[in-house]
N, C-alpha and C positions, 0 to 999 in steps of 0.2 A: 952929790946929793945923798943924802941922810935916808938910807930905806925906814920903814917901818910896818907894824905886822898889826891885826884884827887880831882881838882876842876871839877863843874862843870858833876858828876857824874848821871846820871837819871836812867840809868838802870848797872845791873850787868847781864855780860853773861858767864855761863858755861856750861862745856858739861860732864854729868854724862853717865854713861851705865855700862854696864857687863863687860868691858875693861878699861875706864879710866874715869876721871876727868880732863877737862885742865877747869882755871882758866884764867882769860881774863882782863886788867886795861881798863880805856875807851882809846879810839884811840885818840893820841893826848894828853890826860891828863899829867898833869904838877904833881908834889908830892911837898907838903909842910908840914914844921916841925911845922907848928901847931896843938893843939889839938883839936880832932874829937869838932863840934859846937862850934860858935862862941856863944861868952858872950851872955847871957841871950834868946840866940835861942831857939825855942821850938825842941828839939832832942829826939830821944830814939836809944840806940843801939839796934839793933837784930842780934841773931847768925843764919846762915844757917847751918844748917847740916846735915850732910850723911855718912850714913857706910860702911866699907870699906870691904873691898874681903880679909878674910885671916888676915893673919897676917904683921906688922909693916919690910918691905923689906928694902937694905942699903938705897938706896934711897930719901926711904919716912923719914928718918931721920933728914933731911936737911928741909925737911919743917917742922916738927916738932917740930925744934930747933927755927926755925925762927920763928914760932907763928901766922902764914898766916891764922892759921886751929890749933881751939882749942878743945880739947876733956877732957874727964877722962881718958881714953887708947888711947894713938894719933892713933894708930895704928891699929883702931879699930873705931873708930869714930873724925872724921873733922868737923869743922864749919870756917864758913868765918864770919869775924865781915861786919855787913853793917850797916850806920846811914841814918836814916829813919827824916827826916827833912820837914820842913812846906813848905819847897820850890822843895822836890824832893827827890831823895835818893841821898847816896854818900859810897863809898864802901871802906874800910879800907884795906892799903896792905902795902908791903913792897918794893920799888924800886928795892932792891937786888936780889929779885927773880926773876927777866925781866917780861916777859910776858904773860909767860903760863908755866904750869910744869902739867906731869900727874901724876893722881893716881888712883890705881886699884879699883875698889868698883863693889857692887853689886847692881843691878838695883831695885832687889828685897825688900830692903833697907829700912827703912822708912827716910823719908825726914821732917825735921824736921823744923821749925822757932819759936825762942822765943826770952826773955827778956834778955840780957846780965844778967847774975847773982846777980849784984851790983845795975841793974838800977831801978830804981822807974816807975811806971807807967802800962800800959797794951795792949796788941794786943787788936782791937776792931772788925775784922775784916781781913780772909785769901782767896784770890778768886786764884784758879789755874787753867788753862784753856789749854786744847794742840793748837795744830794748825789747826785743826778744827772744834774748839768753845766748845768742848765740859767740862765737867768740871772733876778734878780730885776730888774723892770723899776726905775729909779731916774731923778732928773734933780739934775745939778750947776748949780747958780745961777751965772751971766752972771761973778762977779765972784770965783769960786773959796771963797766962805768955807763953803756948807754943800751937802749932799748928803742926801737925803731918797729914801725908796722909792715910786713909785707905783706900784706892785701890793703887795695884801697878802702879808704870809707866813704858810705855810702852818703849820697843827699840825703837832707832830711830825715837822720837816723839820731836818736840819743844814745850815747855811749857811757859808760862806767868803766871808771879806771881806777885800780889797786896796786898799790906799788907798796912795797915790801925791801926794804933795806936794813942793810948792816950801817954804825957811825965807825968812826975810827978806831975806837976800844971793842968792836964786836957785838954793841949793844943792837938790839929788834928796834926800827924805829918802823912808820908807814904812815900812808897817806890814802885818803880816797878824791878822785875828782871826778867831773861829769862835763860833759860838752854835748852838743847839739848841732850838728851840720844844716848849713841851709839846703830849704827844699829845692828839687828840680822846679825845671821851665814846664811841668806840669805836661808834658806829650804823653800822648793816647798809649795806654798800656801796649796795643797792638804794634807801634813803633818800638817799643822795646827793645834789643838785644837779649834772647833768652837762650839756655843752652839744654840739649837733651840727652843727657849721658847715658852709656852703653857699658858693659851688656847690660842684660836684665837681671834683677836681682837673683842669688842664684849661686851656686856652688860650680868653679870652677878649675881648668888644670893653671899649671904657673906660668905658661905663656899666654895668658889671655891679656887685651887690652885696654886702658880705660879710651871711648872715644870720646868727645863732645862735639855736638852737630848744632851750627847757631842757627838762629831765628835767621838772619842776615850777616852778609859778610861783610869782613874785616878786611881791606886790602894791605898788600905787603909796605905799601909806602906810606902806612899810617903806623909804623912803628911802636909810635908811643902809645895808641889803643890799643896795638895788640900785646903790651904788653900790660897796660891794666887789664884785662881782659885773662892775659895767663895769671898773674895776682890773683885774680879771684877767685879761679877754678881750683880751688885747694883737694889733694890729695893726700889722706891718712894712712896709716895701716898700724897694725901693730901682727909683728914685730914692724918697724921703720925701718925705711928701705932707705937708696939713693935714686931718684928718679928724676923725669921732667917732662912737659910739654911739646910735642911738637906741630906745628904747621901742617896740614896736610896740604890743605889748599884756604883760599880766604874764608870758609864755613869751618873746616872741621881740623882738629887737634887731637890727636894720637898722646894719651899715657905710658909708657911704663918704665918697670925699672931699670937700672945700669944692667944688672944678672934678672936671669928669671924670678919670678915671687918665690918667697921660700914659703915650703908648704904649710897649711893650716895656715896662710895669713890672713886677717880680716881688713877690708880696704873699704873705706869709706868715700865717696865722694860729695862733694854740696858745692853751689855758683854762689860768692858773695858779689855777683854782680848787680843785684836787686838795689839800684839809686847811683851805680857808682855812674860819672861821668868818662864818656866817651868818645869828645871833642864832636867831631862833625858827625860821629853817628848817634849822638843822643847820648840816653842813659840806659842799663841795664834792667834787665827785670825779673822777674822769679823766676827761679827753676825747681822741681823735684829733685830732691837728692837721692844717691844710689848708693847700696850696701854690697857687696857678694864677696865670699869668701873661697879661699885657695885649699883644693883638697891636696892629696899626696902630689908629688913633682913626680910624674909621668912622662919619662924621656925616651923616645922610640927613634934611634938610627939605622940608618939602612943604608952598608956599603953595598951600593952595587957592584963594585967590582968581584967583591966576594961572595954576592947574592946572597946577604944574611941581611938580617935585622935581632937587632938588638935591645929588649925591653929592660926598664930599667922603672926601681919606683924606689924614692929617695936614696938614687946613687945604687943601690944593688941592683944585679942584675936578676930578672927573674922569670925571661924566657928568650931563649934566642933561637928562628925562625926562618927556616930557606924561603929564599923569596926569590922571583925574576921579576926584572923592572924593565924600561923602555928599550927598544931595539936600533940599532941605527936607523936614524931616518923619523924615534920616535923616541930620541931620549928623555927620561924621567930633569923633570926641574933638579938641581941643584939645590940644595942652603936648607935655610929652617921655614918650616910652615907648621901651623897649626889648627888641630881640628877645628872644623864649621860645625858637624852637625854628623849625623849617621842614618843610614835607612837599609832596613831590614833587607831590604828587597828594591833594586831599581831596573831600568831598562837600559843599556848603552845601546848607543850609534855610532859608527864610524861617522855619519853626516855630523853629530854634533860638537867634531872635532874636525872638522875639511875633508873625512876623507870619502869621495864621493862613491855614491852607490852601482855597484857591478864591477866596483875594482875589488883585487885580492885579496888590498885589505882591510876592505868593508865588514864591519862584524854589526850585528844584532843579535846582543844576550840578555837572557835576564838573568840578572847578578845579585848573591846574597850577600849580607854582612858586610856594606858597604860605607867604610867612614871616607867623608869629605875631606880633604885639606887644601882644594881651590875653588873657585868660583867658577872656573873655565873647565873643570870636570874630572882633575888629578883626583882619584879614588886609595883608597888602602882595602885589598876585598879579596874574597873566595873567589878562585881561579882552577876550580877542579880540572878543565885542559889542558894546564900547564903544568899539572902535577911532576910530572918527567922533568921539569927543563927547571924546576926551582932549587935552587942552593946550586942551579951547573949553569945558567945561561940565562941573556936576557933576551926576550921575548916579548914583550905587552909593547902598548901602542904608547904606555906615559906611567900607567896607573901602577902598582904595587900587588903585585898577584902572589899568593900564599894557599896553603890549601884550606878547605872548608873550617875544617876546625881549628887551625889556625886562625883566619878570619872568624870565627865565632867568638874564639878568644878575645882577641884584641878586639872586637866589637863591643865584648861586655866587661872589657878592663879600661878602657879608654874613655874622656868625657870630651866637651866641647874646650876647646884652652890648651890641651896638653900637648904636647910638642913633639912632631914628627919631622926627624931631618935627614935630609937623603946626602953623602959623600960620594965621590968615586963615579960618579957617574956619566960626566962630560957634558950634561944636559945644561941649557942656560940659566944664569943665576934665579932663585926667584924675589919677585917684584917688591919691594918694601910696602908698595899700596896697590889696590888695585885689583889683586886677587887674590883676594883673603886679608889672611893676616899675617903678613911677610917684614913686619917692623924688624924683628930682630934681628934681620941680614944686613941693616945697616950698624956701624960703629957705632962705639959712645961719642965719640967727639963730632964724628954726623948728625948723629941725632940733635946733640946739645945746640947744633947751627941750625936748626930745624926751630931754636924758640926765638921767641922779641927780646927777650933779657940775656944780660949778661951767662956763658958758661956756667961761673961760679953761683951766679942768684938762679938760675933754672934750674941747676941739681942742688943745690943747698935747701930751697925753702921745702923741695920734696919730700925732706925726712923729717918732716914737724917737727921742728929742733925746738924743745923745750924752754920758757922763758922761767925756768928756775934755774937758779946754778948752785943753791943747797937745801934739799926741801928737810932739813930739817928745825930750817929756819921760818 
């Protein structure tokens, strides 16, 4: 069959969703029997494409005969040819087909733009954007030929697409097109899937973590929502990191990166889950987005065995601290944890750690300069008692005992986020969840089995891999 093109083409309009595909020529377009670019024009073809819901119906036959929409399996996957031209776009069709025709597909889908197979040249450049500015997450391949979406699109959103290519001789061509997903089954906002990210906006150390807490859970053997679901939760930063997602449990997902944040990083987060489809739990719905940024990399080690502690702010060191830590019978946790929070002044209890009242070693003090780094009541704090026994013995019930102005110190150098890790201690590991914030005692390659997706796509979309590959183009 003999393609032919509409004059006068600038944009191509479709409407994908959970229910159909119509397909659209421009209003008024004429069709003529010549072929796509004229002599010596700078052109590139591009395929769009999208997958299809199911299987190949009588139907869809008719257009897969006609060739409107080409695939490896028609019936399974569509593309529409469009020429990407130094004056505009122009979109390849067949008269015969009138207007519009639908077809079933799934929203969930990846959306696809590359090189005609035959053509020479390269994408240099994919910008998709809904209808209110925001952008759909995507990655351009190493070698310019395709572009793909990694975040789902959402129902009933309008999108804008900008494509920016090289032809064979290096010439600028592009194109603009638009599409339209169909709307959800219209459920009550309150059924929703929404997500409420953590911390709070806010200046923090480089071990802090991004959480997300849904409206409702996701269980683990619904795989394929949960991995729409990590899709949508996009994590930025600049500088870019490598990071990923993890499972905590069926509500809540744990962020961060392979290594600590490097400091001064700014991290943004935002849910495009607002429309996407979510199989039997529905659709997603708005969330607030969260901002907070990475001050200096404050790294505090404490061998017990040496009864020192080690302060460190990006990699130098710039105070090192006698300290005694837990005693037999009362060893200090193990591994990395990181500040909760600090209080001037609190009260200990042996009772609110097991150890009952009228035994030996029952204690009630009141403690200054006391930074948190458990929830179960592991302290970093001023221990003027133990003055004698610090940098020669351990001594405490768990906590980290230093003297007064030591603990003043590290009180007013320390934030929430920054990372406190104990060695040498013999004490049991700490908790990756649970009690605090103990992510980072687990590996990369544990974590990375912690997401819905693939290894490679769970740390790869982390690092907002850019959909240009020459911006000078």
């Amino acid at each position: 069959m003999a393609m032919s093109r509409t004059k006068a083409w600038t944009a191509v309009t479709a409407v994908t969703g959970a229910a159909a595909l119509a397909l659209t020529h421009a209003p008024g377009g004429t069709a003529e029997a010549a072929p796509p670019g004229a002599a010596g024009e700078a052109a590139v073809t591009l395929l769009v494409g999208h997958a299809l819901d199911g299987g190949l119906r009588a139907d869809d036959a008719v257009w897969c005969a006609a060739g409107a929409f080409r695939g490896g399996r028609c019936g399974t996957w569509q593309e529409q040819r469009v020429l990407a031209t130094a004056r505009g776009g122009e979109v390849l069709w067949d008269p015969a087909l009138g207007d519009a025709r639908e077809l079933p597909t799934d929203s969930g889908s990846p959306l696809e733009i590359g090189l005609a197979r035959a053509e020479a040249g390269r994408l240099t450049d994919v910008t998709v954007t809904d209808g209110h500015g925001r952008h759909l997450a995507g990655e351009l391949g190493p070698d310019g030929e395709r572009w793909r979406n990694t975040e789902p699109l959402r129902a009933g959103e309008g999108y804008t697409v900008r494509v920016g290519a090289q032809d064979g001789r290096g010439a600028t061509v592009g194109v603009s097109m638009a599409f339209r997903t169909a709307p959800p089954d219209a459920p009550a906002d309150g059924d929703r899937i929404t997500a409420e990210f953590g911390p709070l906006p806010g200046t923090y150390g480089a071990g802090e973590v991004v959480t997300a807490e849904l409206s409702r859970p996701v269980p683990a053997d619904d795989p394929e929502a949960r991995a729409r679901v990590e899709q949508a939760l996009q994590v930025t930063s600049r500088p870019r990191v490598e990071g990923a997602w993890h499972w905590v449990n069926s509500s809540t997902l744990h962020f961060r990166p392979r290594t600590y944040w490097p400091a001064h990083t700014v991290v943004r987060v935002r849910s495009g889950l607002d429309g996407v489809e979510l199989g039997e739990h529905g659709y997603g719905g708005p969330s607030e987005p969260l901002e907070f940024t990475v001050a200096d990399r404050i790294e505090a080690v404490t061998d017990s065995a040496a009864h020192e502690m080690t302060v460190r702010r990006n990699g130098r060191v710039i105070r090192t601290i006698p300290v005694t830590t837990g005693k037999a019978g009362f060893l200090t946790r193990s591994g990395i944890k990181v500040v909760l929070g600090k209080e001037a002044k609190v009260r200990m209890r042996g009772d609110s750690v097991g150890i009952k009242k009228g035994t030996k070693e029952f204690y009630d003090l009141p403690v200054l300069y006391a930074t948190r780094v458990t929830w179960s009541g592991e302290y970093v704090h001023a221990a003027p008692w133990s003055v004698e026994s610090q940098g020669e013995e351990n001594v405490s019930h768990g906590c980290t005992g230093m003297s007064t102005e030591d603990a003043a110190w590290f009180y007013e150098t320390v934030r929430e986020g920054d990372i406190v890790e104990v060695v040498n201690s013999g004490g049991e590991r700490m908790d990756p969840f649970g009690n605090g914030i103990g992510d980072w005692n687990m590996d990369w390659r544990t974590w990375l089995s912690g997401s819905a997706l693939t290894p490679a796509a769970a740390a790869h979309r982390a690092q907002d891999a850019p959909t240009r590959l020459d911006p000078t183009t």
